[in-house]
Residue frames as qw, qx, qy, qz and C-alpha x, y, z in Angstrom:
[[0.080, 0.845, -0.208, -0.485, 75.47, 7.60, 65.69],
 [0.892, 0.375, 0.182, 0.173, 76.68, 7.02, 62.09],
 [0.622, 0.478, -0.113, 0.610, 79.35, 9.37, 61.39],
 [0.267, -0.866, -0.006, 0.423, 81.42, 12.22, 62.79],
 [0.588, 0.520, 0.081, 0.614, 83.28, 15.06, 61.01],
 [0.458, -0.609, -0.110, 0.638, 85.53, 17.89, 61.95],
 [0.497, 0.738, 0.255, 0.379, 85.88, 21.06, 60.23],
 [0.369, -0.582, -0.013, 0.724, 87.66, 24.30, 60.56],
 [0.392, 0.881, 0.263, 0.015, 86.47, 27.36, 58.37],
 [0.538, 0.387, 0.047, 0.747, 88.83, 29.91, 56.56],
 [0.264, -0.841, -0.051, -0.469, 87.80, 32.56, 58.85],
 [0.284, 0.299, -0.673, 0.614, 90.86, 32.70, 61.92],
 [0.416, -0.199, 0.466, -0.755, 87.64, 33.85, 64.28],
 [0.768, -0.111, -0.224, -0.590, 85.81, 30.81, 63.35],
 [0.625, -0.353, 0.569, -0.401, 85.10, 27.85, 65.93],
 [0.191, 0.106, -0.960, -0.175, 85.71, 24.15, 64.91],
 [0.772, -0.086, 0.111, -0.619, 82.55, 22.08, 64.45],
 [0.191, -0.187, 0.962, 0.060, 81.96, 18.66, 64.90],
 [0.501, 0.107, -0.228, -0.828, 79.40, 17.23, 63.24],
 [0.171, -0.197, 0.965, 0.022, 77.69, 14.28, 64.18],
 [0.363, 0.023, -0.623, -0.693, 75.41, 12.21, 61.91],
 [0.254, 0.196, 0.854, -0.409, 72.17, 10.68, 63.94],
 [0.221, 0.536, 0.815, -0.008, 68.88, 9.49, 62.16],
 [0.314, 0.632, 0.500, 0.502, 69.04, 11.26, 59.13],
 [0.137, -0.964, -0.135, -0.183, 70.18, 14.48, 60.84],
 [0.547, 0.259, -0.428, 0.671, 73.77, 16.13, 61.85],
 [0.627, -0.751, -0.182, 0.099, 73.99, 17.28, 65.39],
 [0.418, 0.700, -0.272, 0.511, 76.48, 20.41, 65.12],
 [0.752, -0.569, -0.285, 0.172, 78.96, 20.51, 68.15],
 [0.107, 0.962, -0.233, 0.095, 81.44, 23.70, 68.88],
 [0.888, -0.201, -0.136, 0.391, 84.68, 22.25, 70.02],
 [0.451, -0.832, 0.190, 0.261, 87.86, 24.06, 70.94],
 [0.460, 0.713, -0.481, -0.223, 90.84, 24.59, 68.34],
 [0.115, 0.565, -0.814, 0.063, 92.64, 21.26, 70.21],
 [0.575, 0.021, 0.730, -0.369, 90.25, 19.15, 70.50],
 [0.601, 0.745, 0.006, -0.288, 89.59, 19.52, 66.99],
 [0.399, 0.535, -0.745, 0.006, 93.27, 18.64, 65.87],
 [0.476, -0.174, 0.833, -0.221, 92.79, 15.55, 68.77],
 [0.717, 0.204, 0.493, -0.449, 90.41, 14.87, 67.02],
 [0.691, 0.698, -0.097, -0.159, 91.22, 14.88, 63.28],
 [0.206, 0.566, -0.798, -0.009, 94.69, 12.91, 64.24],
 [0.593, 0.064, 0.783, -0.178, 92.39, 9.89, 65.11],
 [0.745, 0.574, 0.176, -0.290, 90.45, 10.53, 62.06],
 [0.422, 0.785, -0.445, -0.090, 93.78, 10.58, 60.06],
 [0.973, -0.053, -0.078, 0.210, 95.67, 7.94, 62.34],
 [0.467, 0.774, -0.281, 0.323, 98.27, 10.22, 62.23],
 [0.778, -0.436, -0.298, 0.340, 101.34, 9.38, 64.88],
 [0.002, 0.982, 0.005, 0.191, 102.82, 11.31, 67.06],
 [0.630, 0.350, -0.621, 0.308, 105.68, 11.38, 68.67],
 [0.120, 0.134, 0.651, -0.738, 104.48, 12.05, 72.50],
 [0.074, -0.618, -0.782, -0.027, 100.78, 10.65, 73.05],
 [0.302, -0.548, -0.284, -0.726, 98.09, 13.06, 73.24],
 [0.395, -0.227, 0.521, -0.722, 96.43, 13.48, 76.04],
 [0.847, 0.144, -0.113, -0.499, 93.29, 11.74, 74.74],
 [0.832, 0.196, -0.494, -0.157, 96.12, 8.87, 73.62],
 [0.085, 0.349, -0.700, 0.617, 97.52, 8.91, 77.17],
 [0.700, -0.191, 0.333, -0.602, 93.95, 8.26, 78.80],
 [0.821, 0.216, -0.410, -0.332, 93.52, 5.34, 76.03],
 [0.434, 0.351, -0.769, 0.311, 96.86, 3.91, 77.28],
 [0.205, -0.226, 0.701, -0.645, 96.62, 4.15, 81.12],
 [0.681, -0.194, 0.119, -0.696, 93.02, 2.81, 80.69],
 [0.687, 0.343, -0.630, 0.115, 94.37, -0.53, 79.09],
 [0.270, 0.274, -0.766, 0.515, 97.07, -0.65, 81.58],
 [0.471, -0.057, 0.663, -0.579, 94.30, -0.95, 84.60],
 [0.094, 0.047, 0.966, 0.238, 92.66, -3.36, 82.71],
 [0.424, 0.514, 0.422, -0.615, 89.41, -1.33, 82.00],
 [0.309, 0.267, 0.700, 0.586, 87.66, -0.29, 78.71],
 [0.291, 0.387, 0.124, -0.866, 85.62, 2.18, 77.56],
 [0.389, 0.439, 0.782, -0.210, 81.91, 0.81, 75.95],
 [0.295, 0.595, 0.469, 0.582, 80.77, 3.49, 74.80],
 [0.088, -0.216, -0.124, 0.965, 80.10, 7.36, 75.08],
 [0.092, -0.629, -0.769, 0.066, 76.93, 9.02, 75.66],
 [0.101, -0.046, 0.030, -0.993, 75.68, 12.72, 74.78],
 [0.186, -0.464, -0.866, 0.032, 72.54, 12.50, 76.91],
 [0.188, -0.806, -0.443, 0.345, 71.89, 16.38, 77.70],
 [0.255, 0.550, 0.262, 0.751, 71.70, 19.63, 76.13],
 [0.387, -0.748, -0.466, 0.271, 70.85, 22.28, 79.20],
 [0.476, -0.701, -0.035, 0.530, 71.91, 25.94, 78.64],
 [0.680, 0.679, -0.238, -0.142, 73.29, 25.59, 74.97],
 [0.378, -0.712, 0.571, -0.156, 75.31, 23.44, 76.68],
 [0.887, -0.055, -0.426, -0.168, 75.92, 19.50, 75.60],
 [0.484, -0.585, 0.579, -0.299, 76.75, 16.68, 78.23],
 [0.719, 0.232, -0.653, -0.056, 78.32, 13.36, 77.84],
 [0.694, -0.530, 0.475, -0.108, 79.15, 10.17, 80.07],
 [0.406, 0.587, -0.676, -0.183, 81.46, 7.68, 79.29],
 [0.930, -0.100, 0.070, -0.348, 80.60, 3.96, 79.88],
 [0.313, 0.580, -0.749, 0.067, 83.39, 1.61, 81.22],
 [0.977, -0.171, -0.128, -0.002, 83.91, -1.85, 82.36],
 [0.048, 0.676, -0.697, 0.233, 87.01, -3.10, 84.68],
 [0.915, 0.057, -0.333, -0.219, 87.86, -6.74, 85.26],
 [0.317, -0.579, 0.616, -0.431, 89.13, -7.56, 88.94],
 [0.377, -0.005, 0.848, -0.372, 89.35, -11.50, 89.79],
 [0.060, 0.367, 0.898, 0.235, 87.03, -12.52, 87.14],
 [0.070, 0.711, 0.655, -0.245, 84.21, -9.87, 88.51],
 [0.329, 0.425, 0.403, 0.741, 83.19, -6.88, 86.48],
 [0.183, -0.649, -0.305, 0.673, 82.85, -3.50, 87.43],
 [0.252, 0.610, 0.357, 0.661, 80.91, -0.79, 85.44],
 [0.268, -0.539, -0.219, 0.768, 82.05, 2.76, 85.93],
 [0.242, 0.815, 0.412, 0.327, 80.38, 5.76, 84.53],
 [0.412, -0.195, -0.057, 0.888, 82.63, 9.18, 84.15],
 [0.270, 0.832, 0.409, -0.260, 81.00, 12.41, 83.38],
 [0.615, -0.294, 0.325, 0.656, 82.52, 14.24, 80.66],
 [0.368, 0.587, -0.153, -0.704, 82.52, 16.88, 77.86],
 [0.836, 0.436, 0.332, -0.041, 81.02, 15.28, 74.76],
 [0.342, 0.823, -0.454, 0.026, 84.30, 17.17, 72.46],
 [0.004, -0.565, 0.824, -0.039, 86.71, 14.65, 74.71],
 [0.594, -0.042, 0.796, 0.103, 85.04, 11.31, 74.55],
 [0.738, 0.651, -0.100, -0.147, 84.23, 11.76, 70.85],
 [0.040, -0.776, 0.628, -0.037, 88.29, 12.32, 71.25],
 [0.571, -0.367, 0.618, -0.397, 88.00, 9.03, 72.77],
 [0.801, 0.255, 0.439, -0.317, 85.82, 7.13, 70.69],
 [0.608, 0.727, -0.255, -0.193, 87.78, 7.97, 67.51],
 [0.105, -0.687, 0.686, -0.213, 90.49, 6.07, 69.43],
 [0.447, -0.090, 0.886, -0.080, 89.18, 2.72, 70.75],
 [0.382, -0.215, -0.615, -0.656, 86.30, 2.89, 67.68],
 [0.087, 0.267, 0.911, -0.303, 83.30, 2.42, 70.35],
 [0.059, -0.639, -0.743, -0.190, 79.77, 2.79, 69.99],
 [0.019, -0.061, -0.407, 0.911, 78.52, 7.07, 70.34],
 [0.074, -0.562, -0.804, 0.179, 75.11, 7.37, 71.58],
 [0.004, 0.086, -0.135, 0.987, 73.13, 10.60, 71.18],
 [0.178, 0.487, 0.645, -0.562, 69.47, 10.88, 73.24],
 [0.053, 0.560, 0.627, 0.538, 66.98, 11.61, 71.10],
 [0.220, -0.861, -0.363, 0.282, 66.38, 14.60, 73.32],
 [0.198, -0.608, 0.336, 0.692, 69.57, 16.27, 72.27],
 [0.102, 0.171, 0.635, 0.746, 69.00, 15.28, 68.53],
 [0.095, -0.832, -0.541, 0.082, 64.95, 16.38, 69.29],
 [0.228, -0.882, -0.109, 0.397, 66.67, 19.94, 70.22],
 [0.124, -0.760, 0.336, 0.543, 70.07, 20.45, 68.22],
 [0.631, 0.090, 0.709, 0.302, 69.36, 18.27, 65.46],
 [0.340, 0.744, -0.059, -0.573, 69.15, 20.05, 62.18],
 [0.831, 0.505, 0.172, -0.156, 68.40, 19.05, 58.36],
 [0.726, -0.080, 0.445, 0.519, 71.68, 18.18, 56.72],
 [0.295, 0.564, 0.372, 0.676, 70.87, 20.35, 53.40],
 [0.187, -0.980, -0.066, -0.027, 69.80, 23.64, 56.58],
 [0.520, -0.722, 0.212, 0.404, 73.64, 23.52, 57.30],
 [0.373, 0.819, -0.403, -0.165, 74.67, 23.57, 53.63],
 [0.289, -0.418, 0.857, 0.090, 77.15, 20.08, 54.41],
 [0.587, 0.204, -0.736, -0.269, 74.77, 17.27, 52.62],
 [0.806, -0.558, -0.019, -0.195, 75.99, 15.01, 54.96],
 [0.670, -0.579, 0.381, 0.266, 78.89, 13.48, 57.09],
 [0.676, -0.027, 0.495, 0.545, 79.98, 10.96, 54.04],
 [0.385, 0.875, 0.278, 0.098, 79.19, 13.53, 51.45],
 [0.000, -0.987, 0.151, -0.059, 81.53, 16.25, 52.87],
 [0.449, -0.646, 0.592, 0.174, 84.30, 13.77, 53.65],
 [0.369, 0.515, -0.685, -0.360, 84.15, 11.99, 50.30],
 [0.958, -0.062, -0.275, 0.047, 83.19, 8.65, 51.52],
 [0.037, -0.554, 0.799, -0.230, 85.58, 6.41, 53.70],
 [0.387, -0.039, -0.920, 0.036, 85.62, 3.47, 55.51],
 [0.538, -0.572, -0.002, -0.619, 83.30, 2.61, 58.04],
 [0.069, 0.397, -0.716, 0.571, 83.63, 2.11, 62.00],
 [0.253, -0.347, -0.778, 0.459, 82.39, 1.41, 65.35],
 [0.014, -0.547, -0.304, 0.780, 81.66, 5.06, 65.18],
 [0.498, 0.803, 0.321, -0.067, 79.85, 4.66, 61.34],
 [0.800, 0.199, 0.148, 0.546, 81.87, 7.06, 59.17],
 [0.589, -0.636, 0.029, 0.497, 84.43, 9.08, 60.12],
 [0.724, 0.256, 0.264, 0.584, 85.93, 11.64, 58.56],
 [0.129, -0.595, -0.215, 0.764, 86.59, 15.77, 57.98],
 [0.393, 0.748, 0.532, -0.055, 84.41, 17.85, 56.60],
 [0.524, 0.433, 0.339, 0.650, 87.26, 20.33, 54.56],
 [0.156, -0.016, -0.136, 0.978, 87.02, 24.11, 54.48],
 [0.312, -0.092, -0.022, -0.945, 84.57, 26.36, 55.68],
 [0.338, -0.364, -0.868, 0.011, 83.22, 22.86, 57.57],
 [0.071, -0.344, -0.509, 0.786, 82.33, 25.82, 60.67],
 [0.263, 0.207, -0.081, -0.939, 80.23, 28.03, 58.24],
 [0.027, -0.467, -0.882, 0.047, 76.96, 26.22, 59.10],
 [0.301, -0.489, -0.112, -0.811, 75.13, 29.88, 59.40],
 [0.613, -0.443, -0.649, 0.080, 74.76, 28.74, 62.87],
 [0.145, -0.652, 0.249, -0.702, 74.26, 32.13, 65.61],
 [0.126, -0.010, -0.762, 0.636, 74.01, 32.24, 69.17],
 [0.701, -0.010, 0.109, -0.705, 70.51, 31.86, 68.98],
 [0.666, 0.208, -0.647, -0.309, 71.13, 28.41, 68.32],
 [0.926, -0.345, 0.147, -0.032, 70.38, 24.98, 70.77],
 [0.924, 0.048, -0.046, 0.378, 73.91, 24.05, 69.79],
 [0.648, 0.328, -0.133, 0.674, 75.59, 27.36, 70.48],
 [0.438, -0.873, -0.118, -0.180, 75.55, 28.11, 73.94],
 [0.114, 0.772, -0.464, 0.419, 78.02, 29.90, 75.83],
 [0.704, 0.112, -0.611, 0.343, 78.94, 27.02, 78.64],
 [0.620, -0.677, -0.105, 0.383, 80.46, 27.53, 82.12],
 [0.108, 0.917, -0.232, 0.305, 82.60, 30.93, 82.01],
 [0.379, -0.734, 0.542, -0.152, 84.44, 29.50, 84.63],
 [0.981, 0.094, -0.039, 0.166, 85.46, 25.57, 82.67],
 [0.144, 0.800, -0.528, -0.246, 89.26, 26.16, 82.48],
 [0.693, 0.030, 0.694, 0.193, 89.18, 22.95, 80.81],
 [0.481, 0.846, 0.142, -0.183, 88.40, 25.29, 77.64],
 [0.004, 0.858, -0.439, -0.266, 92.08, 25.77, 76.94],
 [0.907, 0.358, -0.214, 0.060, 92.51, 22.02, 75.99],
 [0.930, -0.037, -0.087, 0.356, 96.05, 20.45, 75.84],
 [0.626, 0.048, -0.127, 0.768, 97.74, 23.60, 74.99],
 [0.051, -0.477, -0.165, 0.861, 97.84, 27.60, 75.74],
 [0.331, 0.686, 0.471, 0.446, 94.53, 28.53, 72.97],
 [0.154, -0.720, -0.089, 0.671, 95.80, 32.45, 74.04],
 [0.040, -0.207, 0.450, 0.868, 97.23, 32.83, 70.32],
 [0.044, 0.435, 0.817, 0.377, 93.38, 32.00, 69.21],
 [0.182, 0.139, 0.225, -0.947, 91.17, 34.53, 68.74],
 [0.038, 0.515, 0.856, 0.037, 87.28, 33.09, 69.15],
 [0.056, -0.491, -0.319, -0.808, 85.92, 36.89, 68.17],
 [0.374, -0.599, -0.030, -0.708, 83.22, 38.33, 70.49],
 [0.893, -0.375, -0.215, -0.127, 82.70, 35.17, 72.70],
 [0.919, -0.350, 0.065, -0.168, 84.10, 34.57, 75.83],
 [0.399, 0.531, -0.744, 0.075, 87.86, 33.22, 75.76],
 [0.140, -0.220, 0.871, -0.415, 87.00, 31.13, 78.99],
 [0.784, 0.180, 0.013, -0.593, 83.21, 30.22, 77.42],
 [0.672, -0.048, 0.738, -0.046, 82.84, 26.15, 77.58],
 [0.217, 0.311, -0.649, -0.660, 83.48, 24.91, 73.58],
 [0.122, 0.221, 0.959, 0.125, 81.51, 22.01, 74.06],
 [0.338, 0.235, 0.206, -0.888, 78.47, 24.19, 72.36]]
């Protein structure tokens, strides 16, 4: 993956996208209003004063002396996407690789954090990939002005009205999820958000 951006349209009912840049195509991803601000305080660096969640995982991993490799969106099933997250732990000299399943919205979260390597299957870019000029963005660096580049290529947010891709529920990238995730709510209560027709308990990771 070369880049990743984050948007949030001018519309209150509209859904945060992520956008991620793979072989000359962007691979739109729905995310959840707080995963979206996780995200875009990595992109920004910004500090907080009490860790994130996300910067709580980062920590604790450290402290056991693991790492995280890299992060893997390896399945699309449903309009669903799926990630894993690829770690190493170092016991006595001997190495132990541990694989986590996980929504692709947190280890992006993740990745923007330690700067590792994200991976996306050419199956999922085969399915939800889509022309840079069909979504109206250009592309990642385009919409974020240039930056620097990472581990994770370049990083950055894609400004207003980043969501208003003309992207429907007919799309591969905007399925409705597990009704029953209640991981949807993120870090804090999303009750004051109003996501319009869809679902309040509908998986974001679309």
């Amino acid at each position: 993956m070369e880049g990743v951006g984050v948007g949030v349209g001018d519309d209150e009912k509209g859904h945060p996208v992520v956008l991620l840049s793979v072989r000359d195509e962007l691979v739109p991803i729905f995310v959840s209003p707080d995963q979206a601000q996780s995200m875009q305080h990595a992109l920004d660096g910004t500090p907080f004063e009490r860790p994130l969640t996300h910067d709580l995982l980062v920590d604790m991993v450290a402290e056991f002396g693991a790492a995280i490799d890299r992060i893997r969106i390896d399945d699309l099933a449903d309009g669903t996407f799926y990630a894993k997250i690829d770690t190493e732990q170092y016991d006595g000299g001997e190495r132990t690789d541990m694989v986590f399943d996980a929504r692709p919205s947190d280890g992006i979260a993740l990745a923007l954090r330690v700067d590792c390597p994200i991976i996306v299957s050419d199956e999922v870019i085969d399915v939800a990939g889509r022309d840079p000029d069909e979504l109206g963005v250009g592309d990642v660096g385009d919409a974020r002005g240039g930056g620097p580049g990472t581990g994770t290529g370049g990083r950055g947010d894609l400004g207003e009205g980043g969501s208003d891709l003309g992207l429907g529920e007919d799309d591969p990238g905007f399925g409705v999820g597990e009704e029953d995730d209640p991981a949807f709510l993120g870090e804090e209560d999303d009750s004051e958000f109003d996501f319009g027709e869809e679902d309040d308990e509908d998986d974001p990771d679309r």
